[in-house]
C-alpha positions as MATLAB code, in Angstrom:
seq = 'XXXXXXXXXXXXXXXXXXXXXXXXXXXXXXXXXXXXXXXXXXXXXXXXXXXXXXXXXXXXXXXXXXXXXXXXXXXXXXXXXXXXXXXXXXXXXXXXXXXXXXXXXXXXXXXXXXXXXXXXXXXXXXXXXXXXXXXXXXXXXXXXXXXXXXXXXXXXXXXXXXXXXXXXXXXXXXXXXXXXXXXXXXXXXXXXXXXXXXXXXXXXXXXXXXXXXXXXXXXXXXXXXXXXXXXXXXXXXXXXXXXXXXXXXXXXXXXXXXXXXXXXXXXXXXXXXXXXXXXXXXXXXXXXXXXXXXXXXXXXXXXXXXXXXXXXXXXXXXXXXXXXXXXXXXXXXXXXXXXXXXXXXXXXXXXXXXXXXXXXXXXXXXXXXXXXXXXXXXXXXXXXXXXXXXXXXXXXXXXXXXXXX';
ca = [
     -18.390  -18.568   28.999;
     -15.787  -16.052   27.375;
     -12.047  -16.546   27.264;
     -10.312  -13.815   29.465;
      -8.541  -11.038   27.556;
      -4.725  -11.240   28.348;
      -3.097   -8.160   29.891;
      -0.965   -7.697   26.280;
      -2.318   -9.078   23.379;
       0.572  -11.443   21.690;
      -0.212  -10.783   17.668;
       2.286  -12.148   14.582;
       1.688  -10.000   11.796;
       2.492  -11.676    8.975;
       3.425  -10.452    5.654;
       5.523  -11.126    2.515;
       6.300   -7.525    2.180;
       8.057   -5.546    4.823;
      10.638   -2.712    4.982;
      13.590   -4.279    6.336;
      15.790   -1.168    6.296;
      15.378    2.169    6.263;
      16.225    2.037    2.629;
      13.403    0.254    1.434;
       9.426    1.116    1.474;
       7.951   -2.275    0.597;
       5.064   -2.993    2.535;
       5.780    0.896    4.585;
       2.096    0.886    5.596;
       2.341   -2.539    7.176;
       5.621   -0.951    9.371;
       3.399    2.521   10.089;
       0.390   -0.129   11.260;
       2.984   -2.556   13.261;
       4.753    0.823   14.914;
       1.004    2.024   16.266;
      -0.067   -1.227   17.312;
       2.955   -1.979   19.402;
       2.036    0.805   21.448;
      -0.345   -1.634   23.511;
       0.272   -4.856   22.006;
       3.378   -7.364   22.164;
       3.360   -7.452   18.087;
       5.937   -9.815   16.035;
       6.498   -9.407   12.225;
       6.806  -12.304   10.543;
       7.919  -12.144    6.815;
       9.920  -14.253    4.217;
      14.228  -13.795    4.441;
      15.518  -11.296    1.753;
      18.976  -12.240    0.269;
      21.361  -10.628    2.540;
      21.249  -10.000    6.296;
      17.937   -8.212    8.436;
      19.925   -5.489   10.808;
      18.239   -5.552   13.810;
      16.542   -2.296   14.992;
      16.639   -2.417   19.297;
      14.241    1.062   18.699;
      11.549    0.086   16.825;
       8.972   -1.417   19.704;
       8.436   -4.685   18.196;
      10.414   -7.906   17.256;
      10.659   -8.713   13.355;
      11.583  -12.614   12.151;
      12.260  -13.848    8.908;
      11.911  -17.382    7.505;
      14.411  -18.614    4.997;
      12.692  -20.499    1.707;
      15.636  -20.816   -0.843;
      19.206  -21.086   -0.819;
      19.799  -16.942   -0.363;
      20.429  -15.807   -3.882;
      17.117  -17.408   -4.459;
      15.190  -15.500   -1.849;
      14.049  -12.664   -4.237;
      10.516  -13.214   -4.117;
       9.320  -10.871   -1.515;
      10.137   -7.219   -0.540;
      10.650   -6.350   -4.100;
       9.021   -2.950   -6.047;
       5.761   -4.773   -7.369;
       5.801   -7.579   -4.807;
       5.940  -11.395   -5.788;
       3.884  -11.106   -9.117;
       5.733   -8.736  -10.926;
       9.116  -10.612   -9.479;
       7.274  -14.034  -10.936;
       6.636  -12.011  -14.119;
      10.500  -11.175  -14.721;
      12.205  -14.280  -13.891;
       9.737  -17.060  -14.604;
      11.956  -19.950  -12.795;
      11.032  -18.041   -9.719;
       7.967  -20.342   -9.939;
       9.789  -23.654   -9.230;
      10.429  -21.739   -5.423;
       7.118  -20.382   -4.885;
       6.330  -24.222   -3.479;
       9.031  -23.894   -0.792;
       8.247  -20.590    0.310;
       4.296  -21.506    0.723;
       5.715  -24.772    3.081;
       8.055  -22.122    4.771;
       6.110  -19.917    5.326;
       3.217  -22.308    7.013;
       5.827  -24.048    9.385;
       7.132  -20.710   10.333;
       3.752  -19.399   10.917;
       2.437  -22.671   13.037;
       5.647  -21.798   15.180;
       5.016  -17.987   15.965;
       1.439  -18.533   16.239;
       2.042  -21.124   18.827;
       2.998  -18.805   21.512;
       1.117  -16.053   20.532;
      -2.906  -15.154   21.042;
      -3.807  -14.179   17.376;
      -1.872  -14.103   13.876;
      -2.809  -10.964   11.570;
      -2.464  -12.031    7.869;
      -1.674   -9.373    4.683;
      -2.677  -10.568    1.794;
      -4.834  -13.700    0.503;
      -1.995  -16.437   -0.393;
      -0.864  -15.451    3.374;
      -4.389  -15.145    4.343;
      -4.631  -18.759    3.420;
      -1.153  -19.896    5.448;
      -2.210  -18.445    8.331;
      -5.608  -19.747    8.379;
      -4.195  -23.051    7.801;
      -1.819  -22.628   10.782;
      -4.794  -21.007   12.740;
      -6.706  -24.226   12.372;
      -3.911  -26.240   13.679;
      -2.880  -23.592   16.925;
      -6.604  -23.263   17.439;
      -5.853  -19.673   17.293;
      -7.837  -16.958   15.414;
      -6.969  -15.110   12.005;
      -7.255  -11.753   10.950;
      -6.504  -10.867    7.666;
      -6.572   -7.914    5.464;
      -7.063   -7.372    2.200;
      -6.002   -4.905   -0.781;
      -7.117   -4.089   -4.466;
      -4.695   -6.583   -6.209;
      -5.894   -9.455   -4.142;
      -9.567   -9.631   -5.727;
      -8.485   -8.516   -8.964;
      -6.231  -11.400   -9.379;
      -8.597  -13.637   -7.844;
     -11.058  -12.542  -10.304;
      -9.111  -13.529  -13.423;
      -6.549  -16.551  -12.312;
      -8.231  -19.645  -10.772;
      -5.248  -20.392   -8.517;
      -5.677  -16.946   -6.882;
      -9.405  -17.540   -6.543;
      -8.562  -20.477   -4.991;
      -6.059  -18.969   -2.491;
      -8.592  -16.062   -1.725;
     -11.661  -18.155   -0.957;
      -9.754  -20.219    1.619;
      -8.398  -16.865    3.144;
     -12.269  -15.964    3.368;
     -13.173  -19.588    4.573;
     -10.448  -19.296    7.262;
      -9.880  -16.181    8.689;
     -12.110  -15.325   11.125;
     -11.995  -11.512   10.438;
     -11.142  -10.217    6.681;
     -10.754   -6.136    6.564;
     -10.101   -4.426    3.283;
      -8.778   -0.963    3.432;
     -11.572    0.437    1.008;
     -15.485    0.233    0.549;
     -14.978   -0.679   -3.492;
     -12.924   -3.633   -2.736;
     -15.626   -4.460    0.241;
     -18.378   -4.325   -2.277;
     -16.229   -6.667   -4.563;
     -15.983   -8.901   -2.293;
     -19.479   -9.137   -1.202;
     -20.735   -9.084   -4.773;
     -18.582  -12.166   -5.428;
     -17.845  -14.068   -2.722;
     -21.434  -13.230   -0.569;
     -20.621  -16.543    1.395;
     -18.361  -14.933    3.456;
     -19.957  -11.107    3.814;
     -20.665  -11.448    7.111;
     -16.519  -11.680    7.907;
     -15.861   -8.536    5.853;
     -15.176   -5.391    7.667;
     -13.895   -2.125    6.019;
     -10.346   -0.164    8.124;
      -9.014    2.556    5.842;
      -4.989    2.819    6.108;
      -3.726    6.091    7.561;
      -1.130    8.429    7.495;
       1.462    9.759    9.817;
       1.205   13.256   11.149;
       3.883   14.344    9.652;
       2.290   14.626    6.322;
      -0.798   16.774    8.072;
       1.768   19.415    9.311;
       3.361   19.817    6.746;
       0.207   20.761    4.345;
      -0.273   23.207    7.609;
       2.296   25.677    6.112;
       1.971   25.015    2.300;
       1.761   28.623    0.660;
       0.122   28.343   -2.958;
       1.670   31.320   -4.646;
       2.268   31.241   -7.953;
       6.332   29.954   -9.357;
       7.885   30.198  -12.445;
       8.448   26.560  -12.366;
       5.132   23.993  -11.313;
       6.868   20.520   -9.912;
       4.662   17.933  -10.637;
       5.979   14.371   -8.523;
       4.805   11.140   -9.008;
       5.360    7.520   -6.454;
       5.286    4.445   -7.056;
       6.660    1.425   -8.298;
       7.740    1.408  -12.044;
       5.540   -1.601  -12.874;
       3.066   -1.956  -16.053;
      -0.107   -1.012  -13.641;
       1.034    2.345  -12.272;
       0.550    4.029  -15.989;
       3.912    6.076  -15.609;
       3.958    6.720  -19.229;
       0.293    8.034  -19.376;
       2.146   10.496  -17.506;
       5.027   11.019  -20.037;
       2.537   11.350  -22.778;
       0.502   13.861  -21.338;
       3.806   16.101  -20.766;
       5.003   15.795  -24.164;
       1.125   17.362  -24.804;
       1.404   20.162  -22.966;
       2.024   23.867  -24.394;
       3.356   24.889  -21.042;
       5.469   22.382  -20.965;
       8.598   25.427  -20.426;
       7.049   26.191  -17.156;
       6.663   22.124  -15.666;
       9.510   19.653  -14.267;
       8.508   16.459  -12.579;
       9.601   13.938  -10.423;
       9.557   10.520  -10.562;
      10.238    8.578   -7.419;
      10.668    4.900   -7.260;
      12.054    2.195   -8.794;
      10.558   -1.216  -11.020;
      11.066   -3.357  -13.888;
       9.683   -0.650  -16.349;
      11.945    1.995  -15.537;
      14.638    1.465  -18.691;
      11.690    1.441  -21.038;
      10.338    4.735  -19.329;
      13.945    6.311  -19.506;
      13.984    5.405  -23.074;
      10.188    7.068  -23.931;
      11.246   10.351  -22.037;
      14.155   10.557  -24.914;
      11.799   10.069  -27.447;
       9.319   12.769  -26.343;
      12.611   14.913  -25.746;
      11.369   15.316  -21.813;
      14.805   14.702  -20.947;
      15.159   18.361  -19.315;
      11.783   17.993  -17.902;
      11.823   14.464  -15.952;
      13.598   13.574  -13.380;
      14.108    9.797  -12.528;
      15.422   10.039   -8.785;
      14.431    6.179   -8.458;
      13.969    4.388   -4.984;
      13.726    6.128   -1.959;
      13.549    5.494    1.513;
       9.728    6.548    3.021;
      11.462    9.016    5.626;
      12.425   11.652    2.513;
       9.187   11.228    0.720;
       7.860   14.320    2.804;
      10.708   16.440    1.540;
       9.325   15.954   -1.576;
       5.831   15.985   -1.262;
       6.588   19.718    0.638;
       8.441   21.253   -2.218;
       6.296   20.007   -5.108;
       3.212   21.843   -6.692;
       1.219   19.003   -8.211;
       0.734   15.077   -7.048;
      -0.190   12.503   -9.762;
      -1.180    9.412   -9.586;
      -2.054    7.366  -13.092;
      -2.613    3.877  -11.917;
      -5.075    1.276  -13.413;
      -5.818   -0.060  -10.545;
      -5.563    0.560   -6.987;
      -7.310   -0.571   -3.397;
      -6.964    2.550   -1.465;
      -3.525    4.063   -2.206;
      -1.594    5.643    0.580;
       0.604    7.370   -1.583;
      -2.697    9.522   -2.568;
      -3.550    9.643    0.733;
       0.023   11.262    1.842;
      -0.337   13.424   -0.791;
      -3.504   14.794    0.292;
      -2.287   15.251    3.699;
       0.489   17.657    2.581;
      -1.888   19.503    1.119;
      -1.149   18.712   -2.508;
      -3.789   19.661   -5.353;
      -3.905   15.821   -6.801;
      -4.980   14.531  -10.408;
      -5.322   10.885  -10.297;
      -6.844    8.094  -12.584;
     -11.077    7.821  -11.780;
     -10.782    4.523  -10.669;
     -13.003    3.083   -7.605;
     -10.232    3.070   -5.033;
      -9.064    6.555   -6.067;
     -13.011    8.211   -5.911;
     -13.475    7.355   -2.212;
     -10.943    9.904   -1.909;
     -11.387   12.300   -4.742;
     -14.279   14.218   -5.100;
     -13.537   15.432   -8.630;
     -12.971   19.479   -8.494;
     -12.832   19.713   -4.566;
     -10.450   17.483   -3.211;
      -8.415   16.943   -6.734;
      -9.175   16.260  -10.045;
      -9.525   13.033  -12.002;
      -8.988   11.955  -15.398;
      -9.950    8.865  -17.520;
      -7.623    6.007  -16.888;
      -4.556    6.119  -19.596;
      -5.604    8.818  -21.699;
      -2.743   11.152  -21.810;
      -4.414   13.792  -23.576;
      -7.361   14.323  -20.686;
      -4.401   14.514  -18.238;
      -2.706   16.693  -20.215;
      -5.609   18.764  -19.808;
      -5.860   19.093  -15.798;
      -2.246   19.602  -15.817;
      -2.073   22.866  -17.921;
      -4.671   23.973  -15.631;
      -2.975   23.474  -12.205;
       0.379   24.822  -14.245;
      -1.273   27.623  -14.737;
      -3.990   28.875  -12.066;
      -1.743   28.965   -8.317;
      -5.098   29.930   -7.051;
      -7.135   26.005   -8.415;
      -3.970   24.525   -6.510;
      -4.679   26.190   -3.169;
      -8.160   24.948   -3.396;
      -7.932   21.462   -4.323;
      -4.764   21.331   -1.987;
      -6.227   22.952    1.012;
      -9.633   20.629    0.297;
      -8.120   17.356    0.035;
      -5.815   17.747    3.554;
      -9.280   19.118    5.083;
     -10.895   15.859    3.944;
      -8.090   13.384    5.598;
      -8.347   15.587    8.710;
     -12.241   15.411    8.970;
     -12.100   11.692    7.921;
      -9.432   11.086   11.139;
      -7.465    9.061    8.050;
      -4.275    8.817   10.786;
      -2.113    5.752   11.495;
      -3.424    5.886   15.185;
      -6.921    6.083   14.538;
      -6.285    2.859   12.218;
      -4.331    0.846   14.618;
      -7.069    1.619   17.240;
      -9.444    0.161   14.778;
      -7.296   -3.220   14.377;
      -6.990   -3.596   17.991;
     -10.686   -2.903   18.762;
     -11.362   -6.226   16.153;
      -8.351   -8.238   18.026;
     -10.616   -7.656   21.528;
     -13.384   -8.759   20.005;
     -12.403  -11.547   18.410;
     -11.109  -13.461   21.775;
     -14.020  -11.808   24.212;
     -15.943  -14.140   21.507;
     -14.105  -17.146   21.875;
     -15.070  -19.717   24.141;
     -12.937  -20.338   27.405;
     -11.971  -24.000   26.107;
     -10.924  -22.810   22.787;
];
């Protein structure tokens, strides 16, 4: 015998990264996800305290709680440009809290999870918490997984640790990409039967906006890069490849978003002389980054690394020719010369070379431009279609428990 399905599934979402103003755009993807799922489900974010005050938001559909781990000046783990490795990078003594948050965090996640039907995990470390307070609820775990969590895992034993638990105890694990579902099967093939692949969306907005995009050519090409100004998003590959190019007179770019790095990065663009050329407009909140993907030419993205990157994906949507680093996450979406271009991972002089040739041929940027939105509207890559997805898996998951469970 089955359980019966409530009328309104209760979920906590939890997550250590969360926008919690309109100011910030940690963890935006997780708040685009939350704001399609609480369409038909009674959703509750769950996610750690920053150091001053949450202000509640009556409109957004869904209730969001924070749990406190440190006396507040000490709550700067989470919710920061890089997330809680790069802020355990930086201040080192941050590790003597990162006990008290993990015990937080479980005792506020036994609580929610108490009244609720399922508990949604981001991330293995929370993967693990929530299995742990899964276990004790008797109440099942979802939990999805990105790019960083298997690369860590696959180089630091304590994050191997944490990840193989989150496998052991969720019931469900999705990752937002078929290269970090292969990675995880190749590795971890105990658990490939749990593993599921949901690709993150983006909102509509984007898509009508690429609708009008003409591709004429302009005296001045405005290349924009986002992100987080952290070691693994390459900024300066960027930097170096503009001080290459010979049409250098004819280029500006953007740089949007904020990070550790970003002094060291002010400093090289004075040292290539790109000062006239780059323009630092730091962190902003995710409702302007349309504005700026709409009047830029170019989109690049020069990571290292990445899962599935929604960035590239928002890009794509506007209709934005992109170049981007040929990494695995990055060639599910790039098919190199007809959806955008890609170069070899932190060589500035191959990305010099795409870049002169976007500068200069208006007619190459219409095609990649108008090829990559075509390939997020054939691929349905929308929030809604995602959060469909998620709740499909939530239905299944308690139609398969047992009545008594």
């Amino acid at each position: 015998m089955v359980a019966r399905l409530p009328d309104k599934l209760k979920v906590v979402m939890l997550t250590s990264s969360f926008p919690l103003s309109a100011e910030t755009a940690s963890g935006i993807f997780i708040l685009r996800l939350v704001e399609q799922l609480a369409k038909d489900t009674d959703i509750a974010v769950l996610t750690p305290c920053p150091p001053g005050r949450i202000k509640p938001d009556v409109d957004r559909g869904f209730k969001v709680r924070c749990f406190r781990y440190a006396p507040k000046s000490l709550q700067i783990l989470a919710h920061q440009p890089g997330g809680i490795p790069v802020a355990l990078r930086q201040n080192r003594w941050l590790n003597l809290v990162v006990p008290f948050f993990m015990v937080s965090m479980a005792f506020a996640s036994l609580s929610a999870v108490s009244n609720a039907d399922l508990i949604h995990a981001n991330w293995a470390p929370n993967g693990f918490i929530a299995g742990i307070a899964g276990f004790m609820a008797r109440k099942p775990v979802v939990t999805t997984l990105r790019g960083s969590d298997v690369r860590r895992a696959l180089q630091s034993p304590l994050d191997n640790f944490f990840l193989k638990r989150c496998l052991a105890f969720s019931n469900i694990v999705v990752t937002v990409s078929n290269a970090i579902h292969r990675l995880i099967k190749e590795n971890y093939p105990r658990w490939s039967h749990k593993i599921i692949t949901i690709p993150n969306g983006v909102d509509q907005e984007f898509i009508e906006i690429g609708a009008d995009r003409d591709y004429k050519a302009n005296d001045k090409v405005r290349l924009v890069t986002v992100g987080s100004l952290v070691p693994g998003k390459r900024i300066e590959t960027i930097l170096y490849a503009l001080a290459r190019i010979k049409s250098l007179d004819t280029a500006e770019c953007s740089v949007i978003g904020s990070g550790p790095q970003e002094p060291m990065l002010k400093a090289l663009t004075q040292q290539l002389n790109l000062s006239e050329r780059v323009d630092f407009i730091g962190a902003i909140a995710h409702s302007k980054i349309p504005n700026y993907l709409q009047d830029s030419d170019v989109f690049i993205l020069s990571s290292a690394s990445e899962g599935r990157p929604n960035v590239l994906l928002e890009a794509m949507a506007a209709g934005l020719p992109v170049i981007a680093s040929d990494i695995e996450g990055v060639r599910e979406l790039i098919q190199n010369g007809k959806t955008g271009l890609l170069f070899d991972v932190g060589d500035p002089g191959h990305l010099a070379k795409k870049m002169e040739l976007l500068i200069a041929d208006s007619h190459a940027r219409g095609m990649l431009g108008r090829g990559a939105r075509n390939f997020i509207i054939e691929n349905d890559l929308r929030w809604d279609g995602t959060a469909a997805r998620y709740a499909r898996i939530y239905s299944e998951i308690m139609r398969s428990r047992p009545s008594h469970f």
